[in-house]
PyMOL Python script that loads the backbone (N, CA, C, O; Angstrom):
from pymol import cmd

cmd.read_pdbstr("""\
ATOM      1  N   UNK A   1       9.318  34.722 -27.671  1.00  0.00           N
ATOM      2  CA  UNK A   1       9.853  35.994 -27.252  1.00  0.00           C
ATOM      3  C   UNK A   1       8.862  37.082 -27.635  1.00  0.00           C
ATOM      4  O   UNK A   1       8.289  37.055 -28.725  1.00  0.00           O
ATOM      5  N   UNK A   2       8.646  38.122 -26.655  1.00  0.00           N
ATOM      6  CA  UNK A   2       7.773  39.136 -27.038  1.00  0.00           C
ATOM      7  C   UNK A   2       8.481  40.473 -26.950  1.00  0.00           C
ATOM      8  O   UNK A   2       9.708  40.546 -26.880  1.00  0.00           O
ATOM      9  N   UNK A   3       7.647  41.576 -26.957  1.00  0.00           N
ATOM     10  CA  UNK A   3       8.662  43.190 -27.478  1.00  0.00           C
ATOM     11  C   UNK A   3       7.585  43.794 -25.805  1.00  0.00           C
ATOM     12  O   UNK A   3       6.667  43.241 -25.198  1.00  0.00           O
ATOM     13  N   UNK A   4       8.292  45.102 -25.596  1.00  0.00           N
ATOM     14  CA  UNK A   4       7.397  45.720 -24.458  1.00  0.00           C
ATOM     15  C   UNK A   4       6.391  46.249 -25.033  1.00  0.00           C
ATOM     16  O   UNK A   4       5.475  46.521 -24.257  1.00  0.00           O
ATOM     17  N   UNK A   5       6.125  46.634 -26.711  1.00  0.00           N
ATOM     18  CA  UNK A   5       4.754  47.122 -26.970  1.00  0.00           C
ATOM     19  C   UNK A   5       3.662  45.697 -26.831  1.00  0.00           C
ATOM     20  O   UNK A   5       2.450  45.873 -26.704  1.00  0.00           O
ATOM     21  N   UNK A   6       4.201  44.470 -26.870  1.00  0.00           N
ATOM     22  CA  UNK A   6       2.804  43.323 -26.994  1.00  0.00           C
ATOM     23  C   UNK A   6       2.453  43.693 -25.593  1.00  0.00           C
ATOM     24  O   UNK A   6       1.384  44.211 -25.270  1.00  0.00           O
ATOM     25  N   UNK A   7       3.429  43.393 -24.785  1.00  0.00           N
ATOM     26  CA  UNK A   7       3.415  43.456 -23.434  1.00  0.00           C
ATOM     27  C   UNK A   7       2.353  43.989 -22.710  1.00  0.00           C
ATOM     28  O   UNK A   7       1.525  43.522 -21.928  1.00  0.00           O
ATOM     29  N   UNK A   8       2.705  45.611 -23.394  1.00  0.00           N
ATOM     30  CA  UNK A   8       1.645  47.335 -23.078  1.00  0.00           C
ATOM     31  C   UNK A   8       0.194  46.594 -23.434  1.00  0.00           C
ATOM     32  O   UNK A   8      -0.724  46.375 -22.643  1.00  0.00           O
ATOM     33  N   UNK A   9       0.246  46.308 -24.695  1.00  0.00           N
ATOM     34  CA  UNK A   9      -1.172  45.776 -24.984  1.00  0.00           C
ATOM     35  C   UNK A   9      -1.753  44.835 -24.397  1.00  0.00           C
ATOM     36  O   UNK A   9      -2.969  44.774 -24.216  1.00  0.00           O
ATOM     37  N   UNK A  10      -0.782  43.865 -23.982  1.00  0.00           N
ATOM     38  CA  UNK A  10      -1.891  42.596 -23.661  1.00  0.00           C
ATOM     39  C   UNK A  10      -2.367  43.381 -22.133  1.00  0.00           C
ATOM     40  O   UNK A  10      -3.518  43.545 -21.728  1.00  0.00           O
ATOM     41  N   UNK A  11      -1.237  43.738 -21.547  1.00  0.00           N
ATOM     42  CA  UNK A  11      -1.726  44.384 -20.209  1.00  0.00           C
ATOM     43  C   UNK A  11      -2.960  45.358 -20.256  1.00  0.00           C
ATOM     44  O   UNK A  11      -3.874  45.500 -19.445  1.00  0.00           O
ATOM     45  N   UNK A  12      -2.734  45.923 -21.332  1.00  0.00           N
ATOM     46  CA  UNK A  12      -4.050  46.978 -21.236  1.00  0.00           C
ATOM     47  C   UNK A  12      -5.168  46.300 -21.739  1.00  0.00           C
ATOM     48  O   UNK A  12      -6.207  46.951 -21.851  1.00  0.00           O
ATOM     49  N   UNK A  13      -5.160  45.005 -22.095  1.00  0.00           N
ATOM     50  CA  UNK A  13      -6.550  44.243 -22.604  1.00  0.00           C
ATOM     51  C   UNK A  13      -7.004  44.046 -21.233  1.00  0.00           C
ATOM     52  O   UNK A  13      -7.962  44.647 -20.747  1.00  0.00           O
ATOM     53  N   UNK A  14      -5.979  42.814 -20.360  1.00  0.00           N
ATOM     54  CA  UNK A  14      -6.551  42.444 -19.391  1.00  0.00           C
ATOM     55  C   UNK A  14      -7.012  43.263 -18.378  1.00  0.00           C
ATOM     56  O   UNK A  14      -7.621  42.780 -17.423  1.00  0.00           O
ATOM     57  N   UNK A  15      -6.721  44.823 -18.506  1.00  0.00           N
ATOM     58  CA  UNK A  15      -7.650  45.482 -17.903  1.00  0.00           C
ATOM     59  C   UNK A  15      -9.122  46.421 -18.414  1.00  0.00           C
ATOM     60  O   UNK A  15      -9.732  47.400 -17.985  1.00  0.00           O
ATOM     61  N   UNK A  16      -9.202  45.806 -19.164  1.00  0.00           N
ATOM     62  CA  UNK A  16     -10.532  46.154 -19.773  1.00  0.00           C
ATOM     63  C   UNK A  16     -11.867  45.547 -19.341  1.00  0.00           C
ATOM     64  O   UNK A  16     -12.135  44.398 -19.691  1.00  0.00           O
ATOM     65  N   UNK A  17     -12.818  46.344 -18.510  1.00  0.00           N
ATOM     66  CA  UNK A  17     -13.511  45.127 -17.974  1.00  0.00           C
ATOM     67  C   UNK A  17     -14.789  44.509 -19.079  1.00  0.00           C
ATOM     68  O   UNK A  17     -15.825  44.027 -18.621  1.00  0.00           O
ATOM     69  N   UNK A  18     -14.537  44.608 -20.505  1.00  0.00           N
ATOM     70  CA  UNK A  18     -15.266  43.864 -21.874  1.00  0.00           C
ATOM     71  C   UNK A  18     -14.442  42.768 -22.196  1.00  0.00           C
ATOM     72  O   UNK A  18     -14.650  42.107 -23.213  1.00  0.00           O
ATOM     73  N   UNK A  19     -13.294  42.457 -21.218  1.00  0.00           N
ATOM     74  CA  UNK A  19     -12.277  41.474 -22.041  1.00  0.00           C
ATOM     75  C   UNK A  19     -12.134  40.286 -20.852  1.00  0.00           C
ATOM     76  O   UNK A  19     -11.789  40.364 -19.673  1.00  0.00           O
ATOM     77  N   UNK A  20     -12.490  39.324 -21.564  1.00  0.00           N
ATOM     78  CA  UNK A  20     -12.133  38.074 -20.462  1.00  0.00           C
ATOM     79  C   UNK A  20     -10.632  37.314 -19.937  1.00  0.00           C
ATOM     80  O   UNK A  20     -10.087  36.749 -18.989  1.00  0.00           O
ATOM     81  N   UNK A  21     -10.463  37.748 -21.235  1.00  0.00           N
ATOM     82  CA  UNK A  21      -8.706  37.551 -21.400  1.00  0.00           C
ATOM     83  C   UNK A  21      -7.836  37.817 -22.217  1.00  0.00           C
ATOM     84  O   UNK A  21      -8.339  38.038 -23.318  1.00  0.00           O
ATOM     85  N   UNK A  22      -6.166  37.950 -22.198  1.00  0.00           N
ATOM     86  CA  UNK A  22      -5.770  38.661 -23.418  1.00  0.00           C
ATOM     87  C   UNK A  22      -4.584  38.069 -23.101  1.00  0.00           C
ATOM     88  O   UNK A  22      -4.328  37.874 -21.913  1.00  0.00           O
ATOM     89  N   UNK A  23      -3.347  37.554 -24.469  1.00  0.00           N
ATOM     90  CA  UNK A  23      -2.506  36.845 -24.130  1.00  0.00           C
ATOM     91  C   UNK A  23      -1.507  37.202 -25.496  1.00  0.00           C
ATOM     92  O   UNK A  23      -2.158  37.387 -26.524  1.00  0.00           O
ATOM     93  N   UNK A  24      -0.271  37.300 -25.610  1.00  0.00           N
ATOM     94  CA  UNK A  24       0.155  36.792 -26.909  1.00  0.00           C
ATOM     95  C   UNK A  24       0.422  35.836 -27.332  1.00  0.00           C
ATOM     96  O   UNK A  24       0.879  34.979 -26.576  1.00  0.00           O
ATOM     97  N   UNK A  25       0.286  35.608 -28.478  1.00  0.00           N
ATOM     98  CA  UNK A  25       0.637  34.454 -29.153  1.00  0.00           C
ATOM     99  C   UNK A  25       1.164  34.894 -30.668  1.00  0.00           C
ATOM    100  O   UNK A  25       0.948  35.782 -31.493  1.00  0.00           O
ATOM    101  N   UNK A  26       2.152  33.481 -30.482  1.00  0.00           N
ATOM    102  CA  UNK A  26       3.284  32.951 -31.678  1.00  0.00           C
ATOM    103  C   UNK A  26       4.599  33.862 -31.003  1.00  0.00           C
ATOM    104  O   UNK A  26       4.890  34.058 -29.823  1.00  0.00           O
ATOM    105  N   UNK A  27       5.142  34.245 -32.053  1.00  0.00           N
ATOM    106  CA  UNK A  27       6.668  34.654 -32.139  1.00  0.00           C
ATOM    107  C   UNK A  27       7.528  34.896 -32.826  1.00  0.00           C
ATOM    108  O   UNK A  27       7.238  35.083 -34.008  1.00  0.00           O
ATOM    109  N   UNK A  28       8.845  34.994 -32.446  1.00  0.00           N
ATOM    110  CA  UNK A  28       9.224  35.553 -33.713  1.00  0.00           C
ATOM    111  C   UNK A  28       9.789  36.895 -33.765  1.00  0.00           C
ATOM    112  O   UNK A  28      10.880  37.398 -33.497  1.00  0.00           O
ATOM    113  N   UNK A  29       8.385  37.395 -34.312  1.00  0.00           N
ATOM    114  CA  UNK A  29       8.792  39.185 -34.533  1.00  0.00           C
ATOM    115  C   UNK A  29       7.920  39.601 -33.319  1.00  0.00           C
ATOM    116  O   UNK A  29       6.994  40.385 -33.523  1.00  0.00           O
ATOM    117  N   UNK A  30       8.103  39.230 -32.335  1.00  0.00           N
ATOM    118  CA  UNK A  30       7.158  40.022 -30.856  1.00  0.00           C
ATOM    119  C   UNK A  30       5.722  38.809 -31.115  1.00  0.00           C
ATOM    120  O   UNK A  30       4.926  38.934 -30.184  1.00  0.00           O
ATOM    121  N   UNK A  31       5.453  38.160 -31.732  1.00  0.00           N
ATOM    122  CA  UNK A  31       3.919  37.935 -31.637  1.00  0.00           C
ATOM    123  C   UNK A  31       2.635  38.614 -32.221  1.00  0.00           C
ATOM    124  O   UNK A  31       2.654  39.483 -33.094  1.00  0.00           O
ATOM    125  N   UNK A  32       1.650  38.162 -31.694  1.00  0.00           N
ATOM    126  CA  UNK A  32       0.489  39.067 -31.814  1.00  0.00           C
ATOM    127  C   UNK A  32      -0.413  38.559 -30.590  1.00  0.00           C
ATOM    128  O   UNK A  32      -0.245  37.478 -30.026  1.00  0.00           O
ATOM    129  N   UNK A  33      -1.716  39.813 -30.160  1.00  0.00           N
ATOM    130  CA  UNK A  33      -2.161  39.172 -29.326  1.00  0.00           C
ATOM    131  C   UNK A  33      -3.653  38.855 -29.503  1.00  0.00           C
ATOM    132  O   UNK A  33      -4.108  39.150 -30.608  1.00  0.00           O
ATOM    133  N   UNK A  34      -4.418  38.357 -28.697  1.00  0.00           N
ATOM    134  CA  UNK A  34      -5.445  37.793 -29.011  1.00  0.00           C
ATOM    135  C   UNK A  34      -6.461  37.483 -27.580  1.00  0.00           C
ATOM    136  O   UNK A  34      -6.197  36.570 -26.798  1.00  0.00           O
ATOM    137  N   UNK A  35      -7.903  38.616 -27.374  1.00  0.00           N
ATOM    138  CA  UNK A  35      -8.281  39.060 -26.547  1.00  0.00           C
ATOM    139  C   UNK A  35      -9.716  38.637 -26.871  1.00  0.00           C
ATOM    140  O   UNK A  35     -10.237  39.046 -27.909  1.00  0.00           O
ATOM    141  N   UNK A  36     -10.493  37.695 -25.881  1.00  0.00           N
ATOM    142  CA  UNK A  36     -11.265  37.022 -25.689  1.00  0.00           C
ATOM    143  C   UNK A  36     -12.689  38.719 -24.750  1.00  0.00           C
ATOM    144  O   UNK A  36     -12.447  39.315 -23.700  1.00  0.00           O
ATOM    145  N   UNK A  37     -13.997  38.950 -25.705  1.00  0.00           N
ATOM    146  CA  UNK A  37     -14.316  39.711 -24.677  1.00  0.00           C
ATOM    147  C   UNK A  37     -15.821  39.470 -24.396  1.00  0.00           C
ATOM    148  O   UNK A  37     -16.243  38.352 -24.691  1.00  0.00           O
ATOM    149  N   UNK A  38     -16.522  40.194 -23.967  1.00  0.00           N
ATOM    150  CA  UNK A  38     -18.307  40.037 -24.016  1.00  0.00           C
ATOM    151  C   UNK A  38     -18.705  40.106 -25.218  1.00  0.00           C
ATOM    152  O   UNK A  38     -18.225  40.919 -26.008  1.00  0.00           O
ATOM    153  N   UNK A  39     -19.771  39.146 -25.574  1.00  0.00           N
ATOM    154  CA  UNK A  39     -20.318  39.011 -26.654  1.00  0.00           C
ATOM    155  C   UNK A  39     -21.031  40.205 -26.844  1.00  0.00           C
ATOM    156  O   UNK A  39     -21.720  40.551 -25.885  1.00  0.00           O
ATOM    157  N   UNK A  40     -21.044  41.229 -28.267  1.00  0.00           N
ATOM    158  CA  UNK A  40     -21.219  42.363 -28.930  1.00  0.00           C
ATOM    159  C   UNK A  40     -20.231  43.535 -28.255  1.00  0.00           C
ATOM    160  O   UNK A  40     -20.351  44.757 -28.342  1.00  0.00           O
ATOM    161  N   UNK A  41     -19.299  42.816 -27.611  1.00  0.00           N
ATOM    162  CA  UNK A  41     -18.305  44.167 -27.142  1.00  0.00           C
ATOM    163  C   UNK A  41     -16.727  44.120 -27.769  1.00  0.00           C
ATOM    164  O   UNK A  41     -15.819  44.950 -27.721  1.00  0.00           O
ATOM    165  N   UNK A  42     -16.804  42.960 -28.293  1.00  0.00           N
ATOM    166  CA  UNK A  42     -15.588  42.954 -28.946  1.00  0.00           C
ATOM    167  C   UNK A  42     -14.641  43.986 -29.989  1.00  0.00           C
ATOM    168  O   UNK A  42     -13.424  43.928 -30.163  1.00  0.00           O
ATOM    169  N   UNK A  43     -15.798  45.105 -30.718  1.00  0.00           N
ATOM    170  CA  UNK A  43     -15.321  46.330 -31.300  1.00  0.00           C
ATOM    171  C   UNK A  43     -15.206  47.220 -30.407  1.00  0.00           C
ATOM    172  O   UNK A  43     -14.281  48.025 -30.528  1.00  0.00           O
ATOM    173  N   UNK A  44     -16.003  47.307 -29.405  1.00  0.00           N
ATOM    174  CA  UNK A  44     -16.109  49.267 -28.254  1.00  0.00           C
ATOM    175  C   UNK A  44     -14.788  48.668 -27.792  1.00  0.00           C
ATOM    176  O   UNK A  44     -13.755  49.335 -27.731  1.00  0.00           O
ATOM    177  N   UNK A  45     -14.889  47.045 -27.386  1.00  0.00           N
ATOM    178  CA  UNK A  45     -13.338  47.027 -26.201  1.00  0.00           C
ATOM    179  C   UNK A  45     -12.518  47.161 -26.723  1.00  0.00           C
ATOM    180  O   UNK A  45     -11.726  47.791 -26.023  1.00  0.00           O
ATOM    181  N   UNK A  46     -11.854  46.799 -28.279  1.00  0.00           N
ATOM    182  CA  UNK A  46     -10.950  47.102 -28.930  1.00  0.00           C
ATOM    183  C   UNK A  46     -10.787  48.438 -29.384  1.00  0.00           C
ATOM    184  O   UNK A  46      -9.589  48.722 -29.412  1.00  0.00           O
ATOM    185  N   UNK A  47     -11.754  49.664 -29.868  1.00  0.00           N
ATOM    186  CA  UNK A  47     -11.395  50.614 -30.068  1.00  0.00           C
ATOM    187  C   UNK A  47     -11.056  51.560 -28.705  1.00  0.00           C
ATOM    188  O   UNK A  47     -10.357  52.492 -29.103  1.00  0.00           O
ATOM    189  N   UNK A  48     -11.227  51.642 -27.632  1.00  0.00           N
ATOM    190  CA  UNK A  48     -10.414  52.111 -26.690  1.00  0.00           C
ATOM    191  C   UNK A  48      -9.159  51.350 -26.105  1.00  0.00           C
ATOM    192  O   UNK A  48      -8.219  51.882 -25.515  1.00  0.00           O
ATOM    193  N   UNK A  49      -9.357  49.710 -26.439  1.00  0.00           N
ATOM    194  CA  UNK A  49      -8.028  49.716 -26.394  1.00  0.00           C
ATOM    195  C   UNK A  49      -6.410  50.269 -26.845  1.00  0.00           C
ATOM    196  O   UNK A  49      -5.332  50.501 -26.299  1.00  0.00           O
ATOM    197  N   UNK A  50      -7.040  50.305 -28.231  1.00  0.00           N
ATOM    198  CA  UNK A  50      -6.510  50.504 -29.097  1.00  0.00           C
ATOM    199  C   UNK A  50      -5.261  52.173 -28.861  1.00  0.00           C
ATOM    200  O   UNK A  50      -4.050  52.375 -28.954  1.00  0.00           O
ATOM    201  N   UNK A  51      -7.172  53.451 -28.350  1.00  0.00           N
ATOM    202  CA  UNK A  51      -6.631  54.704 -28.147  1.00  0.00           C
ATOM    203  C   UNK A  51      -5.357  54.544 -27.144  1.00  0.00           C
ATOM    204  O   UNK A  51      -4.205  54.927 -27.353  1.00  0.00           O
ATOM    205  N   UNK A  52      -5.980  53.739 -25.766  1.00  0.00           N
ATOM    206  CA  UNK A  52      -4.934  53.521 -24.355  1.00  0.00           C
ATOM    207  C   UNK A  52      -3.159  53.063 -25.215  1.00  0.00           C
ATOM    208  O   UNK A  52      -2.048  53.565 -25.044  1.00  0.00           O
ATOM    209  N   UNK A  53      -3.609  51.967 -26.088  1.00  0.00           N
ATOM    210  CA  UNK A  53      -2.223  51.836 -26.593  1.00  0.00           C
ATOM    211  C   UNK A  53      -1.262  53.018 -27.120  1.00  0.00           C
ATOM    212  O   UNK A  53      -0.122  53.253 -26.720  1.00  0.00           O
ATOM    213  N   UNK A  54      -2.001  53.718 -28.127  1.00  0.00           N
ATOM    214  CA  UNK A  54      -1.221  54.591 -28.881  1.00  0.00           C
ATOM    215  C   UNK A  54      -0.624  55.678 -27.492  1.00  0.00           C
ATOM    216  O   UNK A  54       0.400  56.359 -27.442  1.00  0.00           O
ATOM    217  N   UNK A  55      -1.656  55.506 -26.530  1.00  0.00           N
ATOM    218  CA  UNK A  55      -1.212  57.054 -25.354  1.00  0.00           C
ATOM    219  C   UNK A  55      -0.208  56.592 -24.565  1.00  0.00           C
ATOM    220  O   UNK A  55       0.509  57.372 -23.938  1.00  0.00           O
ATOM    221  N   UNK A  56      -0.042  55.150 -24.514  1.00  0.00           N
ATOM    222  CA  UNK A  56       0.838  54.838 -23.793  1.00  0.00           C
ATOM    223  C   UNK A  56       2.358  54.384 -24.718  1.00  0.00           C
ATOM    224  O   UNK A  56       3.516  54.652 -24.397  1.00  0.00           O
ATOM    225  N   UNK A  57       1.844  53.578 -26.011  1.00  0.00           N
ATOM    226  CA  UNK A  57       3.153  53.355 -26.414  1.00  0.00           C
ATOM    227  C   UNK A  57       3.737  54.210 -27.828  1.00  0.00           C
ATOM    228  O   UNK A  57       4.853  54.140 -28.341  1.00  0.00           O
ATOM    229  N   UNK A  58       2.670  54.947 -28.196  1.00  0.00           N
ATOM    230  CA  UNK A  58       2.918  55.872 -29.444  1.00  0.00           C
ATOM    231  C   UNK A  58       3.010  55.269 -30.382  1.00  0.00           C
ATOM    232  O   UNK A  58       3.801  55.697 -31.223  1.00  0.00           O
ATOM    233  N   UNK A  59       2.265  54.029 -30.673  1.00  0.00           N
ATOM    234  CA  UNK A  59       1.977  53.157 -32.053  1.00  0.00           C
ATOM    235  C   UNK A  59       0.491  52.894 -32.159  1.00  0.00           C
ATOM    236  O   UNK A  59      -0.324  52.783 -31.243  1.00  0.00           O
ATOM    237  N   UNK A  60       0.321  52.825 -33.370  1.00  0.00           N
ATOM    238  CA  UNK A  60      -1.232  52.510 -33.496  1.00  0.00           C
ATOM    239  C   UNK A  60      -1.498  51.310 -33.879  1.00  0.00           C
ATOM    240  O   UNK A  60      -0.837  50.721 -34.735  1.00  0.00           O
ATOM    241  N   UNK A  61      -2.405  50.872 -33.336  1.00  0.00           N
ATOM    242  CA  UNK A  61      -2.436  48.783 -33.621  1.00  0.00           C
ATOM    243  C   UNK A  61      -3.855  49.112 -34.439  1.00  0.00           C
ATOM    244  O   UNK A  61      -4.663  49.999 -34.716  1.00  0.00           O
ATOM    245  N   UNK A  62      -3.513  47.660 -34.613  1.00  0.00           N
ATOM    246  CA  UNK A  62      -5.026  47.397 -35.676  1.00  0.00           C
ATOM    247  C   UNK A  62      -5.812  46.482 -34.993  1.00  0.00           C
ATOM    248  O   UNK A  62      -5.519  45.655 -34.129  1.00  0.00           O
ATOM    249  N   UNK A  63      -6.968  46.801 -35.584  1.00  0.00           N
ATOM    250  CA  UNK A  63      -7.969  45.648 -34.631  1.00  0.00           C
ATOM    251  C   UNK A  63      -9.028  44.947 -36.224  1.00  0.00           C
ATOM    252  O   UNK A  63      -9.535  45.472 -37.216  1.00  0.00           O
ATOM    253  N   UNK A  64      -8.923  43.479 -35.656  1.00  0.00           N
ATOM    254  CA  UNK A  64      -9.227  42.698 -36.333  1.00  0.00           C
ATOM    255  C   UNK A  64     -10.622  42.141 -35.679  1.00  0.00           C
ATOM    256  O   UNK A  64     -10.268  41.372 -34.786  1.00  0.00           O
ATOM    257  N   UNK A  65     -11.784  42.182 -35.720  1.00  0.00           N
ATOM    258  CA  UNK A  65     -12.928  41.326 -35.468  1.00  0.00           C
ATOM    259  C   UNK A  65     -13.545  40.552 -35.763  1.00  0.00           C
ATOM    260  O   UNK A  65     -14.393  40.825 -36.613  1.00  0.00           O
ATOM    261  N   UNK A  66     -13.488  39.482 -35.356  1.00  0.00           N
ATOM    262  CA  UNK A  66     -14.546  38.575 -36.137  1.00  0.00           C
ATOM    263  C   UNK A  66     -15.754  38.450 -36.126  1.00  0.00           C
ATOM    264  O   UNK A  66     -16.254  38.751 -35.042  1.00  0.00           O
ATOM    265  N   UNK A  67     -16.800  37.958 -37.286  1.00  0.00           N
ATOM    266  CA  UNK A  67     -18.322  38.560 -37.397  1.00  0.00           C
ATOM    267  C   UNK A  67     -18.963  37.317 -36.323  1.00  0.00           C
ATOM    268  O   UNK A  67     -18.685  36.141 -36.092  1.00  0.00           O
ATOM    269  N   UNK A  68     -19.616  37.960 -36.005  1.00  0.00           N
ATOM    270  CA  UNK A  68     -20.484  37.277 -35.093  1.00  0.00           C
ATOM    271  C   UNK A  68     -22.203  36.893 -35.741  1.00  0.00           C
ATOM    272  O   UNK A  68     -23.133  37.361 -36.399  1.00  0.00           O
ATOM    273  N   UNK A  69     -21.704  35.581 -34.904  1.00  0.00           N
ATOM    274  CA  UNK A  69     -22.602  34.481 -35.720  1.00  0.00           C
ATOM    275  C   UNK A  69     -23.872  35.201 -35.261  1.00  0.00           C
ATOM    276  O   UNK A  69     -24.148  35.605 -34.132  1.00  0.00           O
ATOM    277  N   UNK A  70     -24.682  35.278 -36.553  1.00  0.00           N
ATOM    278  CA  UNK A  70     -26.268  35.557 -36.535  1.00  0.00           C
ATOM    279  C   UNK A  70     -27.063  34.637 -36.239  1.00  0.00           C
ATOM    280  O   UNK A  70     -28.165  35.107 -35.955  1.00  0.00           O
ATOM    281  N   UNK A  71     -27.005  33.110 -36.146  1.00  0.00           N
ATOM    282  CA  UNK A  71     -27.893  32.350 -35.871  1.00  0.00           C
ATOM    283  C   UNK A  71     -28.298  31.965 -34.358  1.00  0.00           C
ATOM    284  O   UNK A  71     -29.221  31.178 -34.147  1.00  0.00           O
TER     285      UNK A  71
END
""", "prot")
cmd.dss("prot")
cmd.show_as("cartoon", "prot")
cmd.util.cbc("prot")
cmd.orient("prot")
């Protein structure tokens, strides 16, 4: 089961054109979601995601990145 804010978000991932895909996952308490994007764009696409969220749903999400492999 998900809430209409995952919803707002995942929708506004999959229109991001830095994001390959965006989906929620688990459950529960709404989920969380988890957005696949271009390699070194994974922070710019998340921090405007992020703004689009708050303008549309009036919550502020957090963005989590993972470091990208140096080798």
């Amino acid at each position: 089961m998900t809430t209409p804010e995952v919803d707002a978000l995942v929708a506004i991932g999959q229109a991001d054109p830095d994001v390959f895909g965006a989906r929620m996952t688990g459950g529960g308490f709404g989920g969380c979601v988890v957005m696949l994007a271009a390699p070194g764009r994974g922070r710019t696409a998340a921090e405007r995601i992020v703004v689009q969220y708050n303008d549309q749903v009036g919550r502020t999400g957090s963005i989590l990145v993972p470091m990208e492999n140096s080798s």
